[in-house]
Legacy VTK file of the C-alpha trace (Angstrom):
# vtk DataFile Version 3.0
C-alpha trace
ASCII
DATASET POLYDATA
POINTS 168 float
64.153 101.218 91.620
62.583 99.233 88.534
64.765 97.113 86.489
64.807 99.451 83.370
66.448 101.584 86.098
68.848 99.289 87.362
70.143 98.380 84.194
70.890 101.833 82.801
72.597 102.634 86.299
74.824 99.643 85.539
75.557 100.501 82.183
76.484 104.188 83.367
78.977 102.978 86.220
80.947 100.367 83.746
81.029 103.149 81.284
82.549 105.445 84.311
84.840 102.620 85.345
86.298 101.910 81.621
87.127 105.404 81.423
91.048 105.018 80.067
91.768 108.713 79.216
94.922 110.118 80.952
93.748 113.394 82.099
94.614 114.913 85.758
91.362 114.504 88.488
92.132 116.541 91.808
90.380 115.543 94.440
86.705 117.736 94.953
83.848 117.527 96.702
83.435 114.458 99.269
86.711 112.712 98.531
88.647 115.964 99.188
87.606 116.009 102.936
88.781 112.657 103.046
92.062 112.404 105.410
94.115 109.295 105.445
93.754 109.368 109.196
89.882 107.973 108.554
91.135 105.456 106.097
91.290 102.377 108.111
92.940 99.464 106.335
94.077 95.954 107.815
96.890 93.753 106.530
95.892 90.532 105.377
97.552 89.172 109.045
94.436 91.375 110.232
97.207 94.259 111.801
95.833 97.997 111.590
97.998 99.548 108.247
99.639 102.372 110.583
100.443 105.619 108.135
102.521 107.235 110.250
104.984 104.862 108.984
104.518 106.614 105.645
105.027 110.680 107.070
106.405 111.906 104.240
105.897 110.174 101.559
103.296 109.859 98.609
100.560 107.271 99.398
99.006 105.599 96.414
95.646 103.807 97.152
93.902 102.122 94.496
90.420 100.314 95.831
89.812 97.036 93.627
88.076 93.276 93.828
88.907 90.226 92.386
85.465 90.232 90.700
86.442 93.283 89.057
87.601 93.523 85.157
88.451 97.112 85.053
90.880 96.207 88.092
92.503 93.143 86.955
93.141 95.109 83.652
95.264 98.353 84.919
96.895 95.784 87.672
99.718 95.700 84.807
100.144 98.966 84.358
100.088 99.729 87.960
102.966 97.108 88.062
105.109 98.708 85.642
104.203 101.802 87.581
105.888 100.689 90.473
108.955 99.538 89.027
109.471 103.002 86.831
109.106 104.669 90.275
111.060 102.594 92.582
113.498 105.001 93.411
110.847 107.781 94.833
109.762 107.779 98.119
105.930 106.450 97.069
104.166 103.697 99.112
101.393 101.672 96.812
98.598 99.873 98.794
95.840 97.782 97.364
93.057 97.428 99.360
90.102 95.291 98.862
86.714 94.866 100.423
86.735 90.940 99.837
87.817 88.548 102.362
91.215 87.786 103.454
91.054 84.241 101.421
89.723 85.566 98.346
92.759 88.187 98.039
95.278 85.512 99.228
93.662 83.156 96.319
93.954 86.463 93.643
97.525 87.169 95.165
98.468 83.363 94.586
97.481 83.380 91.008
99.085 86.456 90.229
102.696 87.439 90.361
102.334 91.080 91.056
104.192 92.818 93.973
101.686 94.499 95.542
100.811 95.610 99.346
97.491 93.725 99.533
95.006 95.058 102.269
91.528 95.135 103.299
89.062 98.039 103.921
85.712 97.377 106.127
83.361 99.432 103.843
83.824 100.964 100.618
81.080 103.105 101.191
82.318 104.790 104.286
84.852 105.965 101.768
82.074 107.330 99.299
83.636 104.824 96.712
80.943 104.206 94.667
82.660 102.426 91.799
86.086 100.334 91.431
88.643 100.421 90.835
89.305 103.924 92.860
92.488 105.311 93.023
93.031 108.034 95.930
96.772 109.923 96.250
97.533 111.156 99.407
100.677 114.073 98.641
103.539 113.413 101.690
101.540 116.274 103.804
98.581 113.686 104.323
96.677 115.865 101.966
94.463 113.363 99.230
95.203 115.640 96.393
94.081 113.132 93.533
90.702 111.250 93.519
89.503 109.137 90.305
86.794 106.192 89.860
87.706 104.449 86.508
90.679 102.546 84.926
93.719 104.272 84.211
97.227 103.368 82.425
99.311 104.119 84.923
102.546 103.326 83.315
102.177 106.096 80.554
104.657 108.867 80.862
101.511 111.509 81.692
100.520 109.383 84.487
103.857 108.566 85.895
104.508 112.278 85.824
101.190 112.574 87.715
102.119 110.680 90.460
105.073 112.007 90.881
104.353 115.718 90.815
102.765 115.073 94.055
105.410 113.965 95.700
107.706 116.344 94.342
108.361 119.520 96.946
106.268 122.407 96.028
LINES 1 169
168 0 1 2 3 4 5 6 7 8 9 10 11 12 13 14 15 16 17 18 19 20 21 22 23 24 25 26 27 28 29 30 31 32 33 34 35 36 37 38 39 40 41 42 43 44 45 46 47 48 49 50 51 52 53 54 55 56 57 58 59 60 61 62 63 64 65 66 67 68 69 70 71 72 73 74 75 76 77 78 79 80 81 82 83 84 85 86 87 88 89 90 91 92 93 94 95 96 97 98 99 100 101 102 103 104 105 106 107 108 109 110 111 112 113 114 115 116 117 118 119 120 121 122 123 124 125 126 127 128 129 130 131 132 133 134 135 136 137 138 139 140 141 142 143 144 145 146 147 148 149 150 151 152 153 154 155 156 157 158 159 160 161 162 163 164 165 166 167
């Protein structure tokens, strides 16, 4: 790929990723056949994240790195997020790609209250962009897929997430 190439790749992705318009992305193509049986995630302790601890409920999985500015920037919202949702039965994980000390370095100069994790490979995922956000309804069924930044602390999105987890 030439550099003109490159570039205008670049440009498209960050324009994907800065994406901030509340709108409702089901999960299609290649992410729907994901299951969160093949997600494999590791604690920072370097445990095996075991989701049959979480039969039943919603599973909120939002793919980041400390490198990235999208990221850092809905980590608020996704904050606020979690404490307007407390009360449901929704698990939040955060898994990165980046080594166990970088995310213990980001988690020490942050104060959020987040599940940090690791994932091996991104790209076994199909994520081809961060940060990535999957919802997995309390069936094990990913039912929401979306590369891009979100505000996940406006009403719309809080509804979002918790229309999935509401019984059907």
């Amino acid at each position: 790929m030439n550099p003109g190439s490159k570039l205008g790749l670049l440009i498209l992705l960050g324009a994907i990723a800065c994406n901030n318009e509340a709108k409702q992305q089901p999960a299609s193509g290649s992410a729907s056949q994901i299951s969160i049986a093949n997600i494999k995630l590791l604690d920072l302790n370097g445990h095996v994240v075991d989701f049959s601890e979480y039969k039943d409920k919603t599973v909120f999985i939002n793919f980041w790195a400390t490198w990235c500015k999208p990221c850092r920037e809905e980590m608020p919202s996704i904050q606020k997020a979690m404490e307007i949702l407390k009360n449901e039965n929704i698990q939040f994980l955060f898994p990165s790609e980046e080594s166990n000390h970088e995310i213990e370095v980001f988690r020490a100069a942050h104060e959020y209250n987040f599940n940090f994790v690791r994932v091996e490979s991104l790209a076994e995922l199909n994520i081809m962009g961060l940060p990535t956000t999957f919802i997995f309804n309390p069936d094990g069924k990913l039912v929401f897929s979306e590369m891009g930044y979100r505000k996940w602390d406006d009403k719309i999105n809080i509804d979002l997430i918790q229309s999935f987890s509401d019984p059907k």
